[in-house]
C-alpha positions in Angstrom: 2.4 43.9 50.8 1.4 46.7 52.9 -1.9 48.7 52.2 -0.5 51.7 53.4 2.2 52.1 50.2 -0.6 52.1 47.8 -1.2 55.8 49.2 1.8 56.9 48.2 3.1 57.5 44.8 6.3 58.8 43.4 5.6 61.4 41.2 9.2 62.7 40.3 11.1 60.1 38.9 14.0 59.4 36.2 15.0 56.6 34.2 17.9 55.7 31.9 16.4 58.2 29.5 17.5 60.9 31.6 20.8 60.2 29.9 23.8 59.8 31.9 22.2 60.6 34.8 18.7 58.5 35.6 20.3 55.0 36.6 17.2 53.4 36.7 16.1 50.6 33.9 12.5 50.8 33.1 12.0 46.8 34.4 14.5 47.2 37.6 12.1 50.7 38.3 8.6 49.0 38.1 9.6 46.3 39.2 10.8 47.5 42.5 7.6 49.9 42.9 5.2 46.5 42.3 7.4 44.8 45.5 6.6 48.0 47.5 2.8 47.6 46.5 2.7 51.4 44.7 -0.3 51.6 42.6 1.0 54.1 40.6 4.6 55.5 38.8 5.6 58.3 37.3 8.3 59.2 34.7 9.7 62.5 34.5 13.1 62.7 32.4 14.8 65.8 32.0 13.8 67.4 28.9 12.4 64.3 26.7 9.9 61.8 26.4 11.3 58.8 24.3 11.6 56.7 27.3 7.3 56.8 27.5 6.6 53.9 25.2 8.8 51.9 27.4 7.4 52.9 30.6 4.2 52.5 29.7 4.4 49.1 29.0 6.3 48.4 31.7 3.8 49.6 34.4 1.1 47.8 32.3 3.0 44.5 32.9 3.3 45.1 36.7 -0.1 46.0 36.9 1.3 49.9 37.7 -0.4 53.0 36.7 1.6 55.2 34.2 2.0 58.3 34.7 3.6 60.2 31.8 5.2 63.7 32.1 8.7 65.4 31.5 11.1 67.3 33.7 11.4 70.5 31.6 14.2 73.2 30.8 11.9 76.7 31.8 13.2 80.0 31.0 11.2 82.1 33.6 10.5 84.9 30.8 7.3 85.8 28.5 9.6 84.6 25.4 13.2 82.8 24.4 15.8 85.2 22.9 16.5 84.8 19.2 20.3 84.8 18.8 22.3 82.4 21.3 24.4 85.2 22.5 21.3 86.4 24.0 19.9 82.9 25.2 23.5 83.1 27.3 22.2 85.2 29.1 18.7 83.2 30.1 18.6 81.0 32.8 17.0 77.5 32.4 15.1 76.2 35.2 13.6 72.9 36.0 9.9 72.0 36.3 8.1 69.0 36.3 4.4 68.0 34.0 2.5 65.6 34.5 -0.4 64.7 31.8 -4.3 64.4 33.0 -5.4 63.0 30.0 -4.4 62.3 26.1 -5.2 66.2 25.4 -2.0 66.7 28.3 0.0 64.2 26.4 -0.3 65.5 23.1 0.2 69.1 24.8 3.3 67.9 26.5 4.7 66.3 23.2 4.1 69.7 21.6 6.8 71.7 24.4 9.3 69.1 24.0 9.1 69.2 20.6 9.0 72.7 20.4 12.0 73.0 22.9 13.9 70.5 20.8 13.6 72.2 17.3 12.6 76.0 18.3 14.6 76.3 22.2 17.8 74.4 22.2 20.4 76.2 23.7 22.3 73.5 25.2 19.5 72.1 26.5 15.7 71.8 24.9 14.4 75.1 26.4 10.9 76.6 26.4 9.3 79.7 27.8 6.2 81.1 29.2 4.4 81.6 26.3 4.8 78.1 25.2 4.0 76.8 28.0 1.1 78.5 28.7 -0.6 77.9 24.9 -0.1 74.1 25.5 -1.1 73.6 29.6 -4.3 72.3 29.0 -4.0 68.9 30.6 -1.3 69.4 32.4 -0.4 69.0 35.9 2.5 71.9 37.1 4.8 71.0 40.1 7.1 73.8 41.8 9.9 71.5 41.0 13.5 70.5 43.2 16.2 72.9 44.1 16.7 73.9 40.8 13.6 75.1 40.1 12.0 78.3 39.5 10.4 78.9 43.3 13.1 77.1 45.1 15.6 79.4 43.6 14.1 82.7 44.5 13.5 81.1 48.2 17.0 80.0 48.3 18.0 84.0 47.3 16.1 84.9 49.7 13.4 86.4 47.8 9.9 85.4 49.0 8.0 88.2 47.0 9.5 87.0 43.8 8.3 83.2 44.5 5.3 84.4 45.5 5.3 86.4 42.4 5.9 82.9 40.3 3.7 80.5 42.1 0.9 83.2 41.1 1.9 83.2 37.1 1.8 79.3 37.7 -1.7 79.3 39.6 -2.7 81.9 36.2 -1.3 78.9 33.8 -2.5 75.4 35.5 -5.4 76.9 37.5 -4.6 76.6 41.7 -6.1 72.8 41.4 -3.3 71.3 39.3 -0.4 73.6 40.0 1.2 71.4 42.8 3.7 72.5 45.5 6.8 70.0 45.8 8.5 69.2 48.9 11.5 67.4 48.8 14.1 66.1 52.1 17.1 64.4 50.6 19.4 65.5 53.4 20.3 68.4 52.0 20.2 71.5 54.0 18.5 73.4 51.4 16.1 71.7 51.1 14.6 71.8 54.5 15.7 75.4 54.7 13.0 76.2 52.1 10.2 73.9 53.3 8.2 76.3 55.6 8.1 79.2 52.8 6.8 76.4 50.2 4.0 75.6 52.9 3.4 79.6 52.9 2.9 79.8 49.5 0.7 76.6 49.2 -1.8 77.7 52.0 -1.9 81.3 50.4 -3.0 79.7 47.2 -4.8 76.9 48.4 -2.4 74.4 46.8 -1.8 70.9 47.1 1.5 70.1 48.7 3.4 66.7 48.0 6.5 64.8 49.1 8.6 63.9 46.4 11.8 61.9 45.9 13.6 62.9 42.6 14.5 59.2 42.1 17.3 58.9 40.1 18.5 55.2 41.2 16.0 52.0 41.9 17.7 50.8 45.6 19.6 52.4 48.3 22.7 50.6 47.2 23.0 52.4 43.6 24.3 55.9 44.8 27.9 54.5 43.7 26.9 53.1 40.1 24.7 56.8 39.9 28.1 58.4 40.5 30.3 56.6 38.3 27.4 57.0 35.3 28.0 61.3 36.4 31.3 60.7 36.1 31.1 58.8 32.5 28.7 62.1 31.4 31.1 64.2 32.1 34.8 62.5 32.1 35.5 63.0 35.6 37.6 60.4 37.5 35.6 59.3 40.5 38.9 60.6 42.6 38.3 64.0 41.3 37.5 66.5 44.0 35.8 69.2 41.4 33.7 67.5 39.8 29.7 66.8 39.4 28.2 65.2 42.3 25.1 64.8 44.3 25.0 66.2 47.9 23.2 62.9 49.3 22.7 59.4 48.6 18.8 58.9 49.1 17.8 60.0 45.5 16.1 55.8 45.6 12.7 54.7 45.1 11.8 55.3 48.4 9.0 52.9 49.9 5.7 54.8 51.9 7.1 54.8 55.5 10.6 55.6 54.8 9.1 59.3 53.3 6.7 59.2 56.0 9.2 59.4 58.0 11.1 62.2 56.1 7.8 63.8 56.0 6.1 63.4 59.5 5.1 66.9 60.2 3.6 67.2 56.7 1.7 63.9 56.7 -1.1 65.8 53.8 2.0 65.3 51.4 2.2 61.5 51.5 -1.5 61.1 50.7 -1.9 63.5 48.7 0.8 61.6 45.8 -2.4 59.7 46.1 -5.0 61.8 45.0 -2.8 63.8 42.3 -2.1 60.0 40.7 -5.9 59.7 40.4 -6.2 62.8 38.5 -3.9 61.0 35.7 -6.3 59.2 33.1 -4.1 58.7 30.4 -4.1 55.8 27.8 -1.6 55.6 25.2 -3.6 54.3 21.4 -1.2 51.8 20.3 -2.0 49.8 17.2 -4.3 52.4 15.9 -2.9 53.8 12.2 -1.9 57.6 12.2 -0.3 57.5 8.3 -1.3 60.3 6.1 -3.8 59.6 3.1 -1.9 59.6 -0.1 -3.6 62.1 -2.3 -2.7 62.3 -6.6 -3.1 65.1 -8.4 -6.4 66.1 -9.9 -5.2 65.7 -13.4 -3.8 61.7 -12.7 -6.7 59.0 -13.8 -6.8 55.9 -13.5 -8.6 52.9 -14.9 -11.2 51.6 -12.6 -10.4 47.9 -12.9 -13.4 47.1 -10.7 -14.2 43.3 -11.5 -10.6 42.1 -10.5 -10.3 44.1 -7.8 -13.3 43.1 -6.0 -12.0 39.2 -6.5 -8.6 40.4 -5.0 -10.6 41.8 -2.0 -12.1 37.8 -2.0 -8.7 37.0 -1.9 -8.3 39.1 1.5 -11.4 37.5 2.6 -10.7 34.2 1.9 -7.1 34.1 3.5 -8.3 36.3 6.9 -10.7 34.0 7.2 -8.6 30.7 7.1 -6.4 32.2 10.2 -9.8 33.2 12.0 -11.1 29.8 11.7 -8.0 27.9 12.6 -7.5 29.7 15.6 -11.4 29.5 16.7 -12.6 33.0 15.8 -15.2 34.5 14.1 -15.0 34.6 9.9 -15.1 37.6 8.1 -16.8 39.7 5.4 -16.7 43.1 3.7 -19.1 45.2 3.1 -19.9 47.3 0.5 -18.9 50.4 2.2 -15.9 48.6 3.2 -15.2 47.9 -0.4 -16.2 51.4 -1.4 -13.2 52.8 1.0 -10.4 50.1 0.2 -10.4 50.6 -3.8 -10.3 55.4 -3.2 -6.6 54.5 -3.4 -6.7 50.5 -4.0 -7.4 50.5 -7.6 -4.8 53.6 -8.4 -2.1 51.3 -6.4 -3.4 48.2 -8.8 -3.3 50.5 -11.8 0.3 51.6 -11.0 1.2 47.8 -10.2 -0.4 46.8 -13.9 2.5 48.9 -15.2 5.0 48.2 -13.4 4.5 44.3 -14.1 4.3 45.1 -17.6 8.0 46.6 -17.3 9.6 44.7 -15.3 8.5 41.3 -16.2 7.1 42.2 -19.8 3.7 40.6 -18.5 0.3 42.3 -19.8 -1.8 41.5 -16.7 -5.3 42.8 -18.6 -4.4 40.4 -21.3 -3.4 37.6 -18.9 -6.3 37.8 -16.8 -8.6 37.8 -20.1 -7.1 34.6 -21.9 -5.8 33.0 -18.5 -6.1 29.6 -20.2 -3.7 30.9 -23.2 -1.4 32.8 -20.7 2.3 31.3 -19.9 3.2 29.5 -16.4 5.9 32.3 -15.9 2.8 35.2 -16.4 0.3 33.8 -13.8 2.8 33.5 -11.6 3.8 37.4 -11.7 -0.2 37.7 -11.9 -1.3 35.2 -8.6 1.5 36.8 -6.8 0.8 40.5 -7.4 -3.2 39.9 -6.6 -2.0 37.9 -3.6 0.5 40.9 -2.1 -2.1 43.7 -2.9 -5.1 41.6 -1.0 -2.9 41.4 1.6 -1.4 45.4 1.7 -5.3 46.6 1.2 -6.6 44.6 3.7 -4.4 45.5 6.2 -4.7 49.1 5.4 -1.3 49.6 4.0 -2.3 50.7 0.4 -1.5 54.6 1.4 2.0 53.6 3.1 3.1 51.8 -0.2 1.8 55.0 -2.2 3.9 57.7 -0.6 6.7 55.4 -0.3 6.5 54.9 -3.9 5.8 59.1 -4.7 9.2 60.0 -2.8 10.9 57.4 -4.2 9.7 58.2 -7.9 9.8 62.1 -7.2 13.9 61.5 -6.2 14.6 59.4 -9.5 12.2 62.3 -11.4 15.1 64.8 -9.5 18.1 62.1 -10.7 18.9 61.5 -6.8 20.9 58.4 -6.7 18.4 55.7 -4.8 19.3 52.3 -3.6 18.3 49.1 -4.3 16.2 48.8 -0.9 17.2 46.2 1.6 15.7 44.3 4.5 12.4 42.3 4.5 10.8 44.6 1.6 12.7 43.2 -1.1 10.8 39.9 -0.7 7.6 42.1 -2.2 6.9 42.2 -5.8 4.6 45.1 -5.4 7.1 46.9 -3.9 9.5 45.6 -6.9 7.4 46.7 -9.9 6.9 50.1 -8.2 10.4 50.5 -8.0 10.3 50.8 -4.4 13.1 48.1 -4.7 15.2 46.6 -7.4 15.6 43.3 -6.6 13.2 41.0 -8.4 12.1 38.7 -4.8 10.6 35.6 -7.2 14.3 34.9 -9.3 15.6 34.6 -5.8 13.3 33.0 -4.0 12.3 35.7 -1.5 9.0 35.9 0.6 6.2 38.4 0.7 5.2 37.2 4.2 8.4 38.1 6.0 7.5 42.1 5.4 3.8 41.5 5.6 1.4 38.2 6.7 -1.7 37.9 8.2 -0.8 36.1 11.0 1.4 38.9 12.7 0.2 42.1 11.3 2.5 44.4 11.7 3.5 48.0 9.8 5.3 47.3 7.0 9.5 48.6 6.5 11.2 49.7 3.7 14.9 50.4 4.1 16.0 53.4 1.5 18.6 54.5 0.7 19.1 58.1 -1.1 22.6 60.0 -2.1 23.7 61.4 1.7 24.4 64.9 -0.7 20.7 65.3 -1.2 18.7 63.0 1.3 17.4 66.0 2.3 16.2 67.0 -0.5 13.7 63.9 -0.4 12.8 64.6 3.3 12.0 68.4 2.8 10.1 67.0 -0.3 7.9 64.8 2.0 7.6 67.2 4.5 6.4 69.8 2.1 3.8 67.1 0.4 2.0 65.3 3.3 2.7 68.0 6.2 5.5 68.8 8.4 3.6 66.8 11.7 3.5 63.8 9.4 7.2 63.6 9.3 9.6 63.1 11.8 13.1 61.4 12.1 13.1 57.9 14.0 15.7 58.0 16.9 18.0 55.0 18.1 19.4 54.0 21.6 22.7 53.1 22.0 23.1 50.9 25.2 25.6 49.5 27.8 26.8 46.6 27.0 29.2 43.9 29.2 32.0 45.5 27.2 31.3 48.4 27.5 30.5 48.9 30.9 33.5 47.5 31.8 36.0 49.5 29.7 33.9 52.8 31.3 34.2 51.8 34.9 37.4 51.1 34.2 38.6 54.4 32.7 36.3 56.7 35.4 37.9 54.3 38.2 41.4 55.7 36.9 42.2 51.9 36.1 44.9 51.7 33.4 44.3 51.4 29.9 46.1 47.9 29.6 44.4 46.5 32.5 40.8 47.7 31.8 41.6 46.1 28.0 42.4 43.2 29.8 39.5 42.6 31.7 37.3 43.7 29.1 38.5 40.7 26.9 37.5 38.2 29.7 34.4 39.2 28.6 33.5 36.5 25.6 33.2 37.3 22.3 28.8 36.9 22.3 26.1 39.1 21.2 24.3 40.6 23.9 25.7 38.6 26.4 25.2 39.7 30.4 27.9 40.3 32.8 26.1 37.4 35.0 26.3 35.2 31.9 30.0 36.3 31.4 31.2 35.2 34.8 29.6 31.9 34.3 31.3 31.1 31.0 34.8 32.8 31.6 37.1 30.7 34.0 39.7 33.1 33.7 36.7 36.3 34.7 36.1 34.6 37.9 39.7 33.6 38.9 40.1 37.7 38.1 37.1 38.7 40.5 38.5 36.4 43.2 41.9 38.1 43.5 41.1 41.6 42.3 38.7 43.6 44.4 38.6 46.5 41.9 37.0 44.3 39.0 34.6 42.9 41.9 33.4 46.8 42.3 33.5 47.2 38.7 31.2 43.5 38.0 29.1 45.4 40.8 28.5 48.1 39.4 28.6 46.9 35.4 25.0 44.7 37.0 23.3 48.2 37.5 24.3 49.9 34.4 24.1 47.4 32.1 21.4 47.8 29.7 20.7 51.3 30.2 20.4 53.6 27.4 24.3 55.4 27.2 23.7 58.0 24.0 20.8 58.9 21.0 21.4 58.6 17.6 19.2 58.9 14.4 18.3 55.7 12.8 16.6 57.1 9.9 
């Protein structure tokens, strides 16, 4: 591994998540920077930042450093138009972010978010304004050809870049507003390339080679441009159509942009040094769930005594799992104590009655003549202090409260709810709260597949309201708890060996009846690979021996498989 590619970085890259277009899976992508010896990645996808989590990770795994930022949709004016008649009229331009530090993160969520929900115009737009409330922490680049600078170059108008590097130095400060160079081939490009250097020594600016990776190797330009032609249902054949002007958008290694950069050497190094300004750490595990907070006018009983022995209870069971697996035991303090019963003991209180209906067990009385009390009723009793040692040790007391407020507020409203499904119907708190109707001990359900102390992990309630007034519910919550507590949970919709095949197949102009065809050599298995396909279907590889079109389209299917094809709103 040479020493010499850990002083380069790519800092303009996209992945899957740039949909349609990036043709580069997170593993393929940091896997191939690792092999070159990079020490650090970026991700910049156009407009969004859902493929983060993933990257992250990723980079962690291959001992990479992460750097998170967006490609963005930039309307070069102080504000968007109201009315999309008028956003017509604005043109979007590209720019690339890159966050210093969790205050860039958080400012970078903020202008995709606020581009998604405030800017769409067929695209997630911001503006000026926007971008310069939220640039603390951020890291501005001049961006490819279609980008703000590059634009006005490419007019022919200097003064006007000039002009717009300046309102870039005003946002980012001249020490993180980055001038990009890029050398794909193109003409334009390198047309451009001295006036960028103009305006980076006038301003004192960094200057870096970039890349604009779309692909992982040299050898994915064709799978690239059958995923463009799947975006926008072009036949490869087509001469109109969408299409890049070179195939080097790869993850080039050090010397093969040293070499594209050789009488700019400052801008290989220099990927370097604007890597090491990235400090970013992502807090996973740590809980960000609103407090549930009842009305002044709700008391409650403060059952103190058997709450404390269902915190013992907590105790008792953490502690067999730390012991077993060699670690230190537990214990809770007072203050601990203090904080776990605020909303503990209105969650018991609610539970009490909820027993009492559902099961027509008295747990007050129960618990004070335990001797006298029926098999049946210290079974509901055990099993309720059991679950709600477990949910307020782990920290999910408040969780189970507001689930249980919108669910109770949409039966208060007579919205049609449904039974609840998944792994929360094997939790009797959840079924004398009503969160569920399905009583989990008649059929023999368990607790510990929704919640267990030896995987902890945030609990899941699958709800279903009347599609008529869902929203009713979700402005209800949003109103309640705040609108940045609430947000919808997207879902990825990905190649699969069917797939694939059936959309090569339709973008190759193959007919209908013979892309059918091959797609039913492909068996009949969840998830299954194309390169586990092959090897199970005798009548696949007699195809691929005889047909060189389904070899290209096997060839290809390796590439794209897997990647992230459209978005869609899981709840």
């Amino acid at each position: 591994m040479p020493t010499k590619d850990r002083e380069f970085v790519h800092l303009h890259v996209h992945t899957d998540h740039s949909l349609l277009d990036g043709c580069a899976r997170v593993d393929r992508l940091c896997e191939r920077a690792s092999e070159l010896g990079m020490k650090a990645l970026s991700i910049t996808d156009h407009g969004a930042l859902y493929g983060l989590t993933k990257f992250f990770k990723q980079a962690e795994k291959h001992k990479i450093k992460p750097l998170l930022g967006c490609e963005i949709y930039l309307v070069f004016e102080e504000v968007l138009a109201e009315t999309n008649e008028e956003r017509k009229k604005q043109k979007s331009r590209h720019m690339g972010l890159l966050a210093r530090n969790f205050t860039g993160y958080q400012n970078l969520c903020k202008i995709v978010s606020i581009a998604h929900t405030q800017g769409f115009y067929r695209n997630p737009r911001t503006d000026l304004n926007t971008l310069a409330a939220h640039s603390e922490g951020l890291i501005g680049f001049s961006g490819c050809l279609a980008a703000v600078i590059p634009q006005y170059l490419l007019e022919g108008e200097f003064d006007k870049a000039r002009a717009a590097a300046a309102q870039f130095v005003a946002i980012f400060g001249k020490e993180y507003f980055i001038i990009e160079l890029m050398d794909h081939g193109i003409e334009e490009q390198r047309r451009i390339i001295p006036d960028l250097l103009k305006i980076a020594t006038e301003f004192e600016l960094k200057v870096v080679a970039t890349n604009d990776v779309h692909y992982v190797d040299n050898t994915d330009w064709e799978p690239h441009d059958s995923l463009l032609c799947i975006q926008t249902g072009a036949k490869v054949d087509d001469v109109k159509r969408m299409r890049y002007d070179a195939q080097q958008f790869y993850l080039k290694s050090r010397e093969e942009m040293e070499l594209a950069f050789k009488e700019v050497p400052q801008s290989i190094t220099n990927t370097s040094a604007v890597a090491e300004m990235c400090e970013v750490e992502l807090p996973f595990g740590v809980d960000h769930y609103p407090v549930y907070k009842r009305s002044i006018e709700i008391k409650s009983n403060a059952d103190n005594v058997n709450f404390e022995r269902i915190l013992d209870l907590y105790v008792a069971a953490k502690n067999e799992v730390r012991s077993r697996d060699g670690e230190t035991t537990i214990t809770l303090s007072s203050s601990e104590r203090d904080t776990l019963k605020e909303n503990g003991l209105y969650l018991f209180e609610l539970c009490k009655a909820g027993l009492k209906e559902r099961y027509g067990t008295d747990y007050n009385s129960c618990r004070a003549n335990w001797d006298q009390a029926t098999k049946k009723d210290q079974r509901y009793c055990e099993q309720l202090e059991y679950e709600i040692a477990i949910i307020a040790g782990t920290g999910f007391v408040d969780y189970f409260l507001i689930v249980w407020d919108f669910i109770n507020w949409a039966r208060e409203q007579l919205i049609p709810v449904g039974p609840g499904r998944g792994s929360g119907a094997g939790c009797i708190v959840a079924y004398v709260l009503k969160i569920t109707d399905i009583d989990p001990l008649s059929f023999g359900l368990l607790f510990e597949r929704m919640l267990n102390l030896e995987r902890v992990s945030p609990p899941d309630f699958d709800v279903d309201f009347c599609m008529r007034r869902r929203d009713e519910v979700v402005n209800y919550v949003r109103e309640k708890y705040g609108e940045d507590r609430v947000a919808n949970i997207i879902t990825f919709g990905t190649f699969g060996a069917k797939m694939v095949v059936r959309d090569l197949a339709r973008v190759n102009n193959i007919e209908y009846s013979e892309a059918n065809k091959l797609a039913k050599m492909i068996p009949d298995e969840l998830n299954i690979s194309l390169d586990e396909s092959v090897k199970k279907s005798p009548e696949l590889q007699q195809e691929l021996r005889k047909n060189t079109v389904a070899q290209s389209i096997i060839k290809q299917g390796r590439v794209i498989e897997g990647m992230v094809r459209i978005t869609g709103k899981h709840a």
